[in-house]
Z-matrix of the N, CA and C atoms (Angstrom, degrees):
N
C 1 1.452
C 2 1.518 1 109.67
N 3 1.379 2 97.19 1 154.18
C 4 1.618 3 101.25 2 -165.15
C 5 2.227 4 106.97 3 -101.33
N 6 1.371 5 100.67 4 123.82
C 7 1.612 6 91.81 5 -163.25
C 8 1.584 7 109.12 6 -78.50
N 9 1.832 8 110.72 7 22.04
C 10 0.985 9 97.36 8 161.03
C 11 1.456 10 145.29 9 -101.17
N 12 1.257 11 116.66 10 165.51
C 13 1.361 12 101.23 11 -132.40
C 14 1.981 13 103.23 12 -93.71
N 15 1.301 14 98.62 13 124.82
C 16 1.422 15 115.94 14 -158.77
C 17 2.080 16 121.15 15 -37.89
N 18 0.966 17 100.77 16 -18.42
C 19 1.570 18 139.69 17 164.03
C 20 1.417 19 104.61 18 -37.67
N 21 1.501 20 111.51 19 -50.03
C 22 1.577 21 112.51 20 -122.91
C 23 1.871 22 83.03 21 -137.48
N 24 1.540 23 125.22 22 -0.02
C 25 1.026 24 144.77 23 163.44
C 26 1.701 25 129.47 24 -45.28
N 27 0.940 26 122.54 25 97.00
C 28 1.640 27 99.13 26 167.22
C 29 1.361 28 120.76 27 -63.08
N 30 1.206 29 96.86 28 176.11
C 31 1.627 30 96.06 29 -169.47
C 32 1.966 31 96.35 30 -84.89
N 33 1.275 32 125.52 31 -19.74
C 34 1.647 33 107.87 32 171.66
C 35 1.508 34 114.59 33 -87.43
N 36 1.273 35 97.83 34 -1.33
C 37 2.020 36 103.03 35 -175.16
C 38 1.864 37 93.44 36 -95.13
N 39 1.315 38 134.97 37 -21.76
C 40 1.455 39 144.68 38 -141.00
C 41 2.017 40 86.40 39 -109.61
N 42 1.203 41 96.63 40 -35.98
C 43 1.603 42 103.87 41 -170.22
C 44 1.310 43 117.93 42 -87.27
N 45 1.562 44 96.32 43 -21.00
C 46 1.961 45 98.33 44 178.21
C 47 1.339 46 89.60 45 -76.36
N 48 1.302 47 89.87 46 -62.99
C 49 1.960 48 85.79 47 -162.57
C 50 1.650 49 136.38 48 -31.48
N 51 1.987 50 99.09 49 -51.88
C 52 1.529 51 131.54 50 155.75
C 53 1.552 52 101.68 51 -39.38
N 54 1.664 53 133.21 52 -21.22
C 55 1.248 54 108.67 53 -167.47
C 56 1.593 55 97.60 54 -112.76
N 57 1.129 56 124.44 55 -12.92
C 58 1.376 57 128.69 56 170.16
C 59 1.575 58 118.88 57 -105.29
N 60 1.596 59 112.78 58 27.49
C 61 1.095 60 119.91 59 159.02
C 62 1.427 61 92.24 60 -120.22
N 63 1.270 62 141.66 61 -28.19
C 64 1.412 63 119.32 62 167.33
C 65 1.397 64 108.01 63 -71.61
N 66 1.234 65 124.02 64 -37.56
C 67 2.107 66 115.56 65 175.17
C 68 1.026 67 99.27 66 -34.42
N 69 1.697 68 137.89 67 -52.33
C 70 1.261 69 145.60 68 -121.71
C 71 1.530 70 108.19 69 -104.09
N 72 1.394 71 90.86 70 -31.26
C 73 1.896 72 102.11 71 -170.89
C 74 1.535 73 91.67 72 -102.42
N 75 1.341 74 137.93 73 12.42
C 76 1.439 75 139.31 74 177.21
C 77 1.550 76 111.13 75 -108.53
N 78 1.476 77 108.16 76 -21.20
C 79 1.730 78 124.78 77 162.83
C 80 1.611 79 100.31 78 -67.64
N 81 1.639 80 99.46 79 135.40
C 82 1.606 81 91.12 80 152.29
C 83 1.334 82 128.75 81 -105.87
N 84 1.763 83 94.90 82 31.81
C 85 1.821 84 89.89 83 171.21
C 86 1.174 85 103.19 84 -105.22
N 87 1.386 86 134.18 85 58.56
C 88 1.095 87 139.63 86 146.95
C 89 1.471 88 144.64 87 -91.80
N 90 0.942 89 135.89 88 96.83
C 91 1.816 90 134.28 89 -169.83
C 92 1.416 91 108.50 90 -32.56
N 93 1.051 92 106.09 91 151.68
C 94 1.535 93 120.00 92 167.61
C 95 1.460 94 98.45 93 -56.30
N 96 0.510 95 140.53 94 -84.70
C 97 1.729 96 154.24 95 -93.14
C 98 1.878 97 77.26 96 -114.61
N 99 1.234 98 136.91 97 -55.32
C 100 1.887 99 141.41 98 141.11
C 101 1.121 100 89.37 99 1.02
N 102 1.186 101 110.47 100 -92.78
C 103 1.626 102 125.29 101 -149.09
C 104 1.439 103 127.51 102 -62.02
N 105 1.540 104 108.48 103 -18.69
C 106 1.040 105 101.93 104 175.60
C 107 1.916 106 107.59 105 -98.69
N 108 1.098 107 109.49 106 12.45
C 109 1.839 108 111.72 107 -166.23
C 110 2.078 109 66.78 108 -108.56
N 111 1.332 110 129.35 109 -45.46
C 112 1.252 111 110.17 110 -172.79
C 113 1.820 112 118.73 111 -65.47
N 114 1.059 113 88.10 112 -24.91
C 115 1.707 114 100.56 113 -166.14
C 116 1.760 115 96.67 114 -69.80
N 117 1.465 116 118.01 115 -39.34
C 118 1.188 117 122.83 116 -165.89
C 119 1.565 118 112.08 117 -85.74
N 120 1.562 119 116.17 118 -7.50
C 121 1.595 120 126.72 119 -172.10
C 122 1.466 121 93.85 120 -85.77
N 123 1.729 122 108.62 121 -26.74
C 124 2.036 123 108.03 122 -146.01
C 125 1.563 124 73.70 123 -107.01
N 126 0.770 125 144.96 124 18.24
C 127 1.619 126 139.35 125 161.78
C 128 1.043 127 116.00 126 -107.55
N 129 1.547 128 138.57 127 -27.99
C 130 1.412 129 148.22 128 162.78
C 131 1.395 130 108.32 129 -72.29
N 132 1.752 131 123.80 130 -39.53
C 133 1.149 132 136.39 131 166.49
C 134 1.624 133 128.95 132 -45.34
N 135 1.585 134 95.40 133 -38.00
C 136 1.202 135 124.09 134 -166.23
C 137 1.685 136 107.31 135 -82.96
N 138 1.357 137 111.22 136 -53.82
C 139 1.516 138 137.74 137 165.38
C 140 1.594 139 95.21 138 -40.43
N 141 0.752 140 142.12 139 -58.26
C 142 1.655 141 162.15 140 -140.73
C 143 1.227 142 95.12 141 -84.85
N 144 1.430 143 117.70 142 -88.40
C 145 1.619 144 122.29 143 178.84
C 146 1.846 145 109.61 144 -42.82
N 147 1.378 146 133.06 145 -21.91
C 148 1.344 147 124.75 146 -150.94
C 149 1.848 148 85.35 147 -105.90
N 150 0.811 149 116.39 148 -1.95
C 151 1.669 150 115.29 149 -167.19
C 152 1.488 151 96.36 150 -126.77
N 153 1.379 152 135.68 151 -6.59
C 154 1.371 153 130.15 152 157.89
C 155 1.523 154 101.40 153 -84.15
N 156 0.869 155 96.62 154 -60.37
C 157 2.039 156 113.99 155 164.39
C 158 1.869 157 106.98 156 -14.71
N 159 1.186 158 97.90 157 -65.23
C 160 1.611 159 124.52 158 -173.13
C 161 1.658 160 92.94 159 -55.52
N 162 1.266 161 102.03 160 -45.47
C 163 1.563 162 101.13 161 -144.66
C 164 1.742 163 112.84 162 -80.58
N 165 1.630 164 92.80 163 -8.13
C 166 1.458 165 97.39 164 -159.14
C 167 1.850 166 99.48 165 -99.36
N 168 1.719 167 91.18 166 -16.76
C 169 1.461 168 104.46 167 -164.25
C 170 1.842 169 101.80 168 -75.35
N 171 1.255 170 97.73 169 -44.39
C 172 1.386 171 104.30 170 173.33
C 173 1.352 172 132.85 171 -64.71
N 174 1.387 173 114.83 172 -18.74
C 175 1.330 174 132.82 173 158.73
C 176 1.894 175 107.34 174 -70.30
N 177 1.127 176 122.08 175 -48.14
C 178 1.265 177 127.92 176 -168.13
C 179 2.159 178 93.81 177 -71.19
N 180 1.087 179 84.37 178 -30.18
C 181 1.930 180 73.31 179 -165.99
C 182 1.571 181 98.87 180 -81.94
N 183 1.471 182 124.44 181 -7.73
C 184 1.253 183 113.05 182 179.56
C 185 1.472 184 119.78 183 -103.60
N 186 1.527 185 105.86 184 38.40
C 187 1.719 186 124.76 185 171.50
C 188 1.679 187 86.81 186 -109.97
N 189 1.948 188 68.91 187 130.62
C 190 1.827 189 100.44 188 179.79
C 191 1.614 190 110.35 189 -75.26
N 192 0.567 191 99.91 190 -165.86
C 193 1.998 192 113.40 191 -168.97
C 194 2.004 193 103.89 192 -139.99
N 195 0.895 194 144.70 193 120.64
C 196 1.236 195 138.46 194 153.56
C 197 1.756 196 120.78 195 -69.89
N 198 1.089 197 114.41 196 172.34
C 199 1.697 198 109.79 197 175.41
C 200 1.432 199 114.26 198 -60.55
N 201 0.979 200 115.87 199 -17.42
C 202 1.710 201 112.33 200 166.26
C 203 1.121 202 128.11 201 -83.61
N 204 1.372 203 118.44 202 -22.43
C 205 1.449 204 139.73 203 -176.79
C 206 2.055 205 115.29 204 96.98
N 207 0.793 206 81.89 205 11.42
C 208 1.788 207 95.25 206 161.77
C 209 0.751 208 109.74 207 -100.36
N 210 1.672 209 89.57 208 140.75
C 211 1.873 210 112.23 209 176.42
C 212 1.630 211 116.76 210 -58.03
N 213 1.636 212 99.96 211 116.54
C 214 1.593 213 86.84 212 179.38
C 215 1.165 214 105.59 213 -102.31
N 216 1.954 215 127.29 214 -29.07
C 217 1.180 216 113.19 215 -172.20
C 218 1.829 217 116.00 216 -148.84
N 219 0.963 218 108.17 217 -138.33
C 220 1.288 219 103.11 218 142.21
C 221 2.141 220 112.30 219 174.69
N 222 1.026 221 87.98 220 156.52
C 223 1.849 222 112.68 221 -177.21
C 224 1.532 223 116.41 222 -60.10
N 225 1.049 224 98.99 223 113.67
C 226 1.493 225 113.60 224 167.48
C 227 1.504 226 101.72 225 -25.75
N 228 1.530 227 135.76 226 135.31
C 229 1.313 228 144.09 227 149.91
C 230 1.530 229 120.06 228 -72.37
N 231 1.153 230 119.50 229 102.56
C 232 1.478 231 124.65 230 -168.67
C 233 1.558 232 102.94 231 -83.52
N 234 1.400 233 112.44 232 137.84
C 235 1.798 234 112.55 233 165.66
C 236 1.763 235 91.35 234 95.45
């Protein structure tokens, strides 16, 4: 696991990781007491990727359309 701090993540650095904390929690040589400090990283991980997710989607829906239906522009992102 990567000690950086999930915040400060891209969303393809947030997704490797999220996928090698599920490899990890899909082994059963894992400790209890592991798995649940893992379970709680791939949930912050998870949070992370779904709000870059959000963020990119909302950017994409705020491209304008012209009278033809081509992209002519797009809308300021507010917030």
């Amino acid at each position: 696991m990567s000690n950086t701090s999930v915040s400060e993540m891209s969303y393809e650095q947030a997704m490797a990781e999220l996928e090698q904390v599920v490899t990890r929690l899909e082994s059963a040589s894992v400790p209890l007491e592991d798995s649940i400090k893992l379970y709680e990283r791939g949930a912050e991980l998870k949070k992370r990727c779904e709000e870059l997710l959000k963020q990119a989607e909302e950017k994409v829906a705020l491209i304008t359309l012209g009278a033809d239906g081509a992209p002519d522009g797009l809308k300021q992102v507010e917030g």
